[in-house]
Structures are given as structure tokens and as C-alpha cells.
ROSE-4610 file (N, C-alpha, C; in Angstrom, 1 decimal, always signed):
// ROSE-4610
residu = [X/X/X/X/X/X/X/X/X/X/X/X/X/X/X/X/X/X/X/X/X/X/X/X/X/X/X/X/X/X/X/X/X/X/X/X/X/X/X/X/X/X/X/X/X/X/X/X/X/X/X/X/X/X/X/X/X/X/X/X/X/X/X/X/X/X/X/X/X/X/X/X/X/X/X/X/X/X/X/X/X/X/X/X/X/X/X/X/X/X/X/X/X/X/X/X/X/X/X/X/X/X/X/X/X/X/X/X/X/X/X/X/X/X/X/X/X/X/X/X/X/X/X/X/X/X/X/X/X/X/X/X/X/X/X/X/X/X/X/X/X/X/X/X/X/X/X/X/X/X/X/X/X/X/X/X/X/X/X/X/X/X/X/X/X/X/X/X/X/X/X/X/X/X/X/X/X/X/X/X/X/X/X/X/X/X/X/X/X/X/X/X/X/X/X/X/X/X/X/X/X/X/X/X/X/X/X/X/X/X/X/X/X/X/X/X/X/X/X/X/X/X/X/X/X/X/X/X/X/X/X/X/X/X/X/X/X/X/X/X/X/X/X/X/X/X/X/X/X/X/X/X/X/X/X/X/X/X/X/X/X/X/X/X/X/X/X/X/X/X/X/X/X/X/X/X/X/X/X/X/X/X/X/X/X/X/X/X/X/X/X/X/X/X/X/X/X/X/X/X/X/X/X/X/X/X/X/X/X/X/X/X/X/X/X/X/X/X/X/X/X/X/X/X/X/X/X/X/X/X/X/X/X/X/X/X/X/X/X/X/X/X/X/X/X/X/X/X/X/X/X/X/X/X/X/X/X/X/X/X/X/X/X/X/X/X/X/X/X/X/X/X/X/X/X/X/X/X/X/X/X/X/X/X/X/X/X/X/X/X/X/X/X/X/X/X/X/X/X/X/X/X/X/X/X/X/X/X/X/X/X/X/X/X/X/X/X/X/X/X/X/X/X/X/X/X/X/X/X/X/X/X/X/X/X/X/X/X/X/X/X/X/X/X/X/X/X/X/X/X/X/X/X/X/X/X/X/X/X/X/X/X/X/X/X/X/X/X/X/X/X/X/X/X/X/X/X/X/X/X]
num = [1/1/1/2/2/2/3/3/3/4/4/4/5/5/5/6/6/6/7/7/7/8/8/8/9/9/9/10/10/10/11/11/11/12/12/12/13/13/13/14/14/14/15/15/15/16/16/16/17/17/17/18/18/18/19/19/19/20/20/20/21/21/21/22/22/22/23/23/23/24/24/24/25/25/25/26/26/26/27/27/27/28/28/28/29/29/29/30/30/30/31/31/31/32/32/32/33/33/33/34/34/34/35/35/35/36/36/36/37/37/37/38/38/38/39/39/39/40/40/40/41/41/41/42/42/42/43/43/43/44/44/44/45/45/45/46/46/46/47/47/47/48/48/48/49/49/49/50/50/50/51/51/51/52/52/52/53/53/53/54/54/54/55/55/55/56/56/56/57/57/57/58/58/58/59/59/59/60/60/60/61/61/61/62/62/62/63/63/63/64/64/64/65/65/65/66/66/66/67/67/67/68/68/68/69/69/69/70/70/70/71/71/71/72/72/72/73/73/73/74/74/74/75/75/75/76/76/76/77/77/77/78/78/78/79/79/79/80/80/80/81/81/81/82/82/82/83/83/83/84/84/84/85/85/85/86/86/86/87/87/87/88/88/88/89/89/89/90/90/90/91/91/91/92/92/92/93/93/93/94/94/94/95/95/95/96/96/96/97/97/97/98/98/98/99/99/99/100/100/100/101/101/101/102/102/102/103/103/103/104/104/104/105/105/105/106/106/106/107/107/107/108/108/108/109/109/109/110/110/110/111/111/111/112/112/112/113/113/113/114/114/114/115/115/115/116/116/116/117/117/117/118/118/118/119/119/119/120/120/120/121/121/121/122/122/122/123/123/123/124/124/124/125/125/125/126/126/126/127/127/127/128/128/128/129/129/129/130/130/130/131/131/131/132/132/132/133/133/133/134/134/134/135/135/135/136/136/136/137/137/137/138/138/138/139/139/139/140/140/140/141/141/141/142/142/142/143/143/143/144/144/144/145/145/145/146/146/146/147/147/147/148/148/148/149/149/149/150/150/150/151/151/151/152/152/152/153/153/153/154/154/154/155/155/155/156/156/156/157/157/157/158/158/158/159/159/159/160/160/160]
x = [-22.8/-22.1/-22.7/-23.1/-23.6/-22.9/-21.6/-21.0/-19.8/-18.5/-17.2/-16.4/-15.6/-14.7/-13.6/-13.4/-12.8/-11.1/-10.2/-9.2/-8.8/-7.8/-7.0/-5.5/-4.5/-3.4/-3.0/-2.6/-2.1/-0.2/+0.0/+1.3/+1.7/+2.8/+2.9/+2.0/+2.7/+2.6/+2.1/+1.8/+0.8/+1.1/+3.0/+3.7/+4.4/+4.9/+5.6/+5.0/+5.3/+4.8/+3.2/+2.1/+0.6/+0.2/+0.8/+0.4/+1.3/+2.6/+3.0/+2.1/+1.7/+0.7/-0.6/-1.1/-1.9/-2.3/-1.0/-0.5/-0.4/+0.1/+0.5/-0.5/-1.5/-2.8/-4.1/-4.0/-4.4/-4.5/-3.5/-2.5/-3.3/-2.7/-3.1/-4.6/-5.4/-6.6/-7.4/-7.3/-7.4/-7.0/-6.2/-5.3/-6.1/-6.9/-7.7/-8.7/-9.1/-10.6/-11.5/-11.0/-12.1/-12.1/-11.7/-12.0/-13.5/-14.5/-15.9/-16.0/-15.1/-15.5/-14.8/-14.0/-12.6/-12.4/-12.2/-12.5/-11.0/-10.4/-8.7/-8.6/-7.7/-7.9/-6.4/-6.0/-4.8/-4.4/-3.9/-4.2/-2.8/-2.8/-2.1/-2.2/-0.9/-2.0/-1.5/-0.5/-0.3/-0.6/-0.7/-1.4/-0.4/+0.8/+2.0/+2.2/+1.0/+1.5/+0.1/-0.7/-2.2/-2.3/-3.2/-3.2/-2.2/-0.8/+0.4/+0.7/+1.1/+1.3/+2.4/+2.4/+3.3/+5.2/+6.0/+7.2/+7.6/+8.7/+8.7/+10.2/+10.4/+11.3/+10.7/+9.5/+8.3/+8.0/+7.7/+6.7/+7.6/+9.3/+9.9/+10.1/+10.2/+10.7/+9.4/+8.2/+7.3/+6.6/+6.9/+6.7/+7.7/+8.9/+10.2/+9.8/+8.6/+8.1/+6.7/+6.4/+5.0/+3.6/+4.1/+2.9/+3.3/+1.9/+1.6/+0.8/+1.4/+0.9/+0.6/+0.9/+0.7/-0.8/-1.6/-2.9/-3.4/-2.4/-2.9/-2.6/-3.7/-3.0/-3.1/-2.3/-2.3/-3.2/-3.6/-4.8/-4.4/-5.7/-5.3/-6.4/-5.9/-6.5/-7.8/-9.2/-9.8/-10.9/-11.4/-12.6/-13.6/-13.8/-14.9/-13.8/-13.0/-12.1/-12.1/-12.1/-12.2/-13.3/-14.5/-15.6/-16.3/-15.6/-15.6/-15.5/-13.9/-13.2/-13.1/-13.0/-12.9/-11.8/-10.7/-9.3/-8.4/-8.3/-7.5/-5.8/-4.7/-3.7/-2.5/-1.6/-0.8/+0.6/+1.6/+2.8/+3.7/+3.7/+4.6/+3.4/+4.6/+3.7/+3.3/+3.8/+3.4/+2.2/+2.0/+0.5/-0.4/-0.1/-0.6/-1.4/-0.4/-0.9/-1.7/-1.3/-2.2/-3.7/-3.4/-4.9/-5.9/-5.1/-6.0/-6.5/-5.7/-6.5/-7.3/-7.6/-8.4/-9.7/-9.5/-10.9/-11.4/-12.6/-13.8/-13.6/-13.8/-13.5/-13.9/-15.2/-15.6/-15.2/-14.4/-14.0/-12.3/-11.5/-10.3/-9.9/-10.4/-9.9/-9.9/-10.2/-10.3/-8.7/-7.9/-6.6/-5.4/-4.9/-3.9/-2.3/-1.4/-0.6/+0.1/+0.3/-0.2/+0.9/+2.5/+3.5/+2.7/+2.0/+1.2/+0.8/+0.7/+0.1/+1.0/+2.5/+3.7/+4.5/+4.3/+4.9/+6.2/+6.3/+7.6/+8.7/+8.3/+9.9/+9.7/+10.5/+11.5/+10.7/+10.3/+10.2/+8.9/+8.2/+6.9/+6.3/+7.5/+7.4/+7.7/+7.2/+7.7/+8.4/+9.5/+10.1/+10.2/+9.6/+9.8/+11.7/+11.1/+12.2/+12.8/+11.5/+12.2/+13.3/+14.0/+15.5/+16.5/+16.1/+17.2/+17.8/+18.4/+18.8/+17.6/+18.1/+17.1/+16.6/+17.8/+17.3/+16.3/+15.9/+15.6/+13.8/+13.3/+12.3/+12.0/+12.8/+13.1/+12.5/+13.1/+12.6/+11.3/+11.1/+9.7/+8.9/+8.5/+8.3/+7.5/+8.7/+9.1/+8.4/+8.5/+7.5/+6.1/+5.7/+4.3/+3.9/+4.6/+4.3/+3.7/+4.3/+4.4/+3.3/+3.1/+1.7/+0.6/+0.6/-0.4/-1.0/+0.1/-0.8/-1.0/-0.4/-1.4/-2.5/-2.6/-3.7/-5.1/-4.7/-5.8/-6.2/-5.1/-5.2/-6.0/-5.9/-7.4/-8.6/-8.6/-9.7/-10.7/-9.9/-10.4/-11.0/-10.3/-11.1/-12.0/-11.9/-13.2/-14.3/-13.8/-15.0/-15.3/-15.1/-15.5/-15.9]
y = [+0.0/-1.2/-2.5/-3.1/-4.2/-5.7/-5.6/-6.9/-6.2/-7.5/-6.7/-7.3/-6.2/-5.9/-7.4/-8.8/-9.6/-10.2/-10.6/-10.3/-11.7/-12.4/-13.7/-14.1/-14.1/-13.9/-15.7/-16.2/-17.4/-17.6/-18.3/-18.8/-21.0/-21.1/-22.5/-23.2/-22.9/-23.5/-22.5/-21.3/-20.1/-20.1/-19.9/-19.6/-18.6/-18.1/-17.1/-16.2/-15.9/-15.0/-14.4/-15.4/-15.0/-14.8/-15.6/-14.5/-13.1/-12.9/-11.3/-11.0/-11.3/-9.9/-10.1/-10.9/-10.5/-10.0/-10.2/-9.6/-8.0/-7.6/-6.0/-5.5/-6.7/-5.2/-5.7/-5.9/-6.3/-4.2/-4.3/-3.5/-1.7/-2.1/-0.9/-0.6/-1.5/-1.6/-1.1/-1.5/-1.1/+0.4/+0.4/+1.8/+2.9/+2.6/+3.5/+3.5/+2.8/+2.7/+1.8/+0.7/+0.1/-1.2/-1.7/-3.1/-3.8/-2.6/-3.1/-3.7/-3.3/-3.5/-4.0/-4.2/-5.7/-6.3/-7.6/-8.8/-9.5/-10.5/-10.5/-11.7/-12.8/-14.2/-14.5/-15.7/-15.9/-17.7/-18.0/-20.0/-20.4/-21.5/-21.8/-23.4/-23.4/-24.5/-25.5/-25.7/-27.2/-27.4/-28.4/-28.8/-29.2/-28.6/-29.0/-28.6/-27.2/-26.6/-26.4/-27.0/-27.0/-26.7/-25.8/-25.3/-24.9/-24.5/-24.2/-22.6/-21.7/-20.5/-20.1/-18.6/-18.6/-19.4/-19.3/-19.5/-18.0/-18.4/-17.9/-16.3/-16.8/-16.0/-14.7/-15.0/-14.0/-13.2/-14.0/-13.2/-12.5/-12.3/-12.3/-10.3/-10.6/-9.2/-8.4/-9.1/-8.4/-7.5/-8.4/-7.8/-7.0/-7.3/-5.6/-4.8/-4.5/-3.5/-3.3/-4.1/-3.1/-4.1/-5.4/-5.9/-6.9/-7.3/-8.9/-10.0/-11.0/-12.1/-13.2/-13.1/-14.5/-15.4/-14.4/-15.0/-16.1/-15.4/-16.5/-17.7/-18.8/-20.2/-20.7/-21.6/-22.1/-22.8/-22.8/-23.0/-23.8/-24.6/-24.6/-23.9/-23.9/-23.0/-24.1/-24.1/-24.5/-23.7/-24.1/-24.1/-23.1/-23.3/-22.3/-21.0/-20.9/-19.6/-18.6/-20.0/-19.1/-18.3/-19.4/-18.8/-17.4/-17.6/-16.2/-15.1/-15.1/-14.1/-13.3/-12.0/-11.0/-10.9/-10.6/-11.0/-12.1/-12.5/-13.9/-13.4/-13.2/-13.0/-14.0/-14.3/-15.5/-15.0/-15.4/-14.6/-14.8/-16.4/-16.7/-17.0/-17.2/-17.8/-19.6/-20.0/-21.6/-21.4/-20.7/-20.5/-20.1/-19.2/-18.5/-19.7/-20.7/-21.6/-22.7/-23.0/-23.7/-23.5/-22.1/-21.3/-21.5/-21.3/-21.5/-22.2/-23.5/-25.1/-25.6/-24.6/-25.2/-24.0/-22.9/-22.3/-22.5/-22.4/-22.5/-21.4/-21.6/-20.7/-18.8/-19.0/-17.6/-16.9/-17.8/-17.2/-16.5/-17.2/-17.0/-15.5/-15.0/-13.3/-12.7/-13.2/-12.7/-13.0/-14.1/-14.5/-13.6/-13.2/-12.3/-12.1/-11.9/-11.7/-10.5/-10.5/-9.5/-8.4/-8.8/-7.7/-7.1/-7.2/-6.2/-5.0/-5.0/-4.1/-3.0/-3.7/-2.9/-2.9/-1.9/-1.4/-1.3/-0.1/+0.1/-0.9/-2.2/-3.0/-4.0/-4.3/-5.0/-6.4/-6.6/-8.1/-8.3/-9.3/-9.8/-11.4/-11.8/-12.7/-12.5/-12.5/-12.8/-13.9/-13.8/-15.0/-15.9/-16.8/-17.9/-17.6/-17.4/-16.9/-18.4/-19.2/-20.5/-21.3/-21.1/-21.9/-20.6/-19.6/-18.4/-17.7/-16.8/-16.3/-15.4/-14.6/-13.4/-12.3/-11.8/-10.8/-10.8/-12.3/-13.0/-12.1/-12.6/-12.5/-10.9/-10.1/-8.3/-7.8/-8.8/-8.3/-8.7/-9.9/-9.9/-9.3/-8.9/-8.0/-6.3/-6.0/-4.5/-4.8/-5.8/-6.4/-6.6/-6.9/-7.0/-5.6/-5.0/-3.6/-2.9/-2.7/-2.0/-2.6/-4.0/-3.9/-4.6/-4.2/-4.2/-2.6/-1.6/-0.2/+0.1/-0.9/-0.7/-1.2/-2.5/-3.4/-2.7/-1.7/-0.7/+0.4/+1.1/+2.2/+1.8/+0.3/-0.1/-0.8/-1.0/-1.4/+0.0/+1.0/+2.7/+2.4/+3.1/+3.1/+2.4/+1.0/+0.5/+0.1/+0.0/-0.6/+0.0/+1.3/+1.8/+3.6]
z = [-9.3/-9.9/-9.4/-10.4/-10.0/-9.2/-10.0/-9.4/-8.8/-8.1/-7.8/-9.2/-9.7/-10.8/-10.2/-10.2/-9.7/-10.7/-10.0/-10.1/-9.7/-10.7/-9.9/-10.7/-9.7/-10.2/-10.1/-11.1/-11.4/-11.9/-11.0/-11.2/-11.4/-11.0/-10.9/-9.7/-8.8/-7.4/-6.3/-6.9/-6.0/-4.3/-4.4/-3.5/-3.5/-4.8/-4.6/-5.5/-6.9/-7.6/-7.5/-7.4/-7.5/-6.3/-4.6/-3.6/-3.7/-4.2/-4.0/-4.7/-6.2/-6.5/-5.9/-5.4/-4.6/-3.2/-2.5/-1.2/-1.8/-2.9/-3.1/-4.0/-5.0/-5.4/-4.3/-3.3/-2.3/-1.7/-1.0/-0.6/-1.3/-2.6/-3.4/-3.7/-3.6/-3.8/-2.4/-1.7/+0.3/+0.4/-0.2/-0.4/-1.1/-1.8/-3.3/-2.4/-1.3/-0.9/-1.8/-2.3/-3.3/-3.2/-1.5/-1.0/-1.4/-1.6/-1.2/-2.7/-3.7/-5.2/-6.0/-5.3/-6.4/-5.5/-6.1/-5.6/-5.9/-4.9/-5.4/-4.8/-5.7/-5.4/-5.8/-5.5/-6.3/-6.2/-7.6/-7.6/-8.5/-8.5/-9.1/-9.7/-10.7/-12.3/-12.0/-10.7/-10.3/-9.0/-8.3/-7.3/-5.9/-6.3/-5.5/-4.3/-3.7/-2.0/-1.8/-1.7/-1.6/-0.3/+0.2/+1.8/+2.3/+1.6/+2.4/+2.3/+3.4/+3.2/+1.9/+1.7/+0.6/+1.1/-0.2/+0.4/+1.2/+2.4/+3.6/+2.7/+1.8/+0.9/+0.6/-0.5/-0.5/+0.5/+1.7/+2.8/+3.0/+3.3/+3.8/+3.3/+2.2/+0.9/+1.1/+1.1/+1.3/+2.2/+3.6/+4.8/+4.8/+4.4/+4.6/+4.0/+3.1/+2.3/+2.6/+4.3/+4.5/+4.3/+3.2/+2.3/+2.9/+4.2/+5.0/+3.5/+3.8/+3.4/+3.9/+4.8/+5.9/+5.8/+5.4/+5.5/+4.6/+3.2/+2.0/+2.2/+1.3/+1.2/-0.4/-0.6/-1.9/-2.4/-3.6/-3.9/-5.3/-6.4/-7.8/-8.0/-9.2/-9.8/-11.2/-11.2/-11.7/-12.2/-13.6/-14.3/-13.5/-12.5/-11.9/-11.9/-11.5/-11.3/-13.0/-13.9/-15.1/-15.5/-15.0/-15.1/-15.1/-13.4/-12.2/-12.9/-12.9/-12.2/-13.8/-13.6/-15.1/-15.5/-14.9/-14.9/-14.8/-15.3/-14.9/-15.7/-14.4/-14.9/-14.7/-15.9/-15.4/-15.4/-14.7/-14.9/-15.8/-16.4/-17.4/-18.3/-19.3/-21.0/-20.5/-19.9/-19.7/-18.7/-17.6/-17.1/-17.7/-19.0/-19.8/-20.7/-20.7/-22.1/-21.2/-20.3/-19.3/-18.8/-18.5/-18.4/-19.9/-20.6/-22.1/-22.7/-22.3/-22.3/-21.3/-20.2/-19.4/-19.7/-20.0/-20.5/-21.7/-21.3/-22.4/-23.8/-24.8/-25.8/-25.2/-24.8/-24.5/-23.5/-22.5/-21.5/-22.3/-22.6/-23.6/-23.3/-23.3/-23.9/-22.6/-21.1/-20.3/-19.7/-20.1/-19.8/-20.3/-19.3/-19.9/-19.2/-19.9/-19.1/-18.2/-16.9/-15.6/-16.3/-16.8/-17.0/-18.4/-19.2/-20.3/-19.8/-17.8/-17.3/-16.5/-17.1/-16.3/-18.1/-19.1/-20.1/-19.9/-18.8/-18.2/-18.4/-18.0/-17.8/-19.2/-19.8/-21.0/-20.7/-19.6/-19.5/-19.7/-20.3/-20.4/-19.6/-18.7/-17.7/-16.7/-15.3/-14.3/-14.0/-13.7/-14.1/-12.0/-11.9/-10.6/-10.3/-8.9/-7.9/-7.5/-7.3/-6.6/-6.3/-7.2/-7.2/-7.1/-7.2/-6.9/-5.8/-6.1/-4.5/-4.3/-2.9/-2.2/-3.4/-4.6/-5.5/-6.4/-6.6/-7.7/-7.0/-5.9/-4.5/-4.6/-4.7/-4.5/-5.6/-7.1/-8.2/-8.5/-8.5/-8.5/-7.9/-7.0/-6.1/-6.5/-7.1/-8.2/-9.4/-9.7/-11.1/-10.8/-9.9/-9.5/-9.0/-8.3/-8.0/-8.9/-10.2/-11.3/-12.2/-11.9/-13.1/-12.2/-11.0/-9.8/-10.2/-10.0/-10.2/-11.6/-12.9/-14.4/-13.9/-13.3/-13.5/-13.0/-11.6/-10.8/-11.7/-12.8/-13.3/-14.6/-15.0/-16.2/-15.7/-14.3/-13.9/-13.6/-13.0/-12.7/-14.2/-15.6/-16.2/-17.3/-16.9/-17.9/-16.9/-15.6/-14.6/-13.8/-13.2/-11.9/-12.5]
């Protein structure tokens, strides 16, 4: 294989939603043995916690399930990232539409949205925990889980 199969999960403020899925297909990926060949990043489309770890709600649900995050920091998410990365997944339709006006036409088709890769659940957004209670944190969580292991099961077979 010539390159790594690369991967970047986008949210608002790339505190809670885009480091969990990248704290857990992190996780799953390390897990498969295929650290050496996907590549996993995670940004977000406003510029509001730039260098700040995830929110401590997230780390919190996640670490009670095994999956450290402490390492990530917040990031935005820019033009070279589109470039990059083969995946680019966003959690809602407004990162979705955000991502779309910041890529180039031919990048376009590589933007997608992450729950397309969890069929399973009714919902097609992740929906931001931020203003919610602790369950709001649990479910998202379960939501990333679920289209963390689609996202690994169509990378297995178009790229590896």
C-alpha cells in the first residue's frame, strides 16, 4: 500500500463529538493491528478551543469505557485537511455544509457524513452534547462507536 488510508472527523468546536470519534476509531483501529496504515486526525469548523483538550464531559464517558483522550487538542479544521485526508467526516449537516464551502470542487465527494456509516441508528446527525446533561455525552459516544466500526469495515474493503 502505498499511502496511509487517512481519516478526519470534524465537528463545531472539536471538543466533544470529533475527539470521541477519534479517541474510539483510534481505539478500534490499534485494535485491528492497522495503526501503521490509517492515519486519524480530528478539527473542527470554528476556531473557538484552539489548543484546548477535549471537554472534560467527553473524556469523562470515554475513559469509563476504556477509550483515553487526554492527548488530543483542538484544532480548526482547514483547506490543507481537505486536501489531505480521504475521509473527511462531519457530524452534523451544518459541518457538513461548511466543509463543502471550504473544498475545492474535486475534493467534494470525499466529505461525508460519519452516522451513513452507522445504518443501524434512525439518526443521521450526531447531535452536540454541549449544553446537555451526562446522557446526551453516553449517547454520542454509542453513536460514534457504531459508525467508527462501519467506517473500519469500508475502509477493510475498498483500501486495505
Amino acid at each position: 500500500m502505498s499511502h496511509k488510508v487517512s481519516v478526519i472527523f470534524v465537528c463545531l468546536g472539536n471538543i466533544c463529538r470529533s475527539p470521541t470519534a477519534h479517541a474510539v476509531f483510534r481505539r478500534l483501529v490499534d485494535e485491528a493491528g492497522l495503526s501503521d496504515v490509517v492515519l486519524i486526525d480530528s478539527a473542527g469548523t470554528a476556531a473557538y478551543h484552539i489548543g484546548k483538550q477535549p471537554d472534560g464531559r467527553s473524556m469523562q464517558v470515554a475513559e469509563s469505557r476504556g477509550i483515553p483522550m487526554a492527548d488530543l487538542r483542538a484544532r480548526k479544521v482547514d483547506l490543507g485537511d481537505i486536501i489531505q485526508f480521504d475521509y473527511i467526516l462531519a457530524m452534523d449537516r451544518s459541518n457538513y455544509m461548511d466543509l463543502m464551502h471550504l473544498a475545492l470542487p474535486e475534493h467534494r465527494e470525499k466529505i461525508r457524513m460519519f452516522l451513513d456509516f452507522a445504518p443501524e441508528f434512525d439518526e443521521t446527525e450526531v447531535p452536540d452534547p454541549y449544553y446537555g446533561g451526562p446522557a446526551g455525552f453516553d449517547h454520542v459516544f454509542d453513536l460514534v462507536t457504531a459508525a467508527s466500526k462501519g467506517l473500519l469495515d469500508d475502509i477493510r474493503s475498498n483500501h486495505l
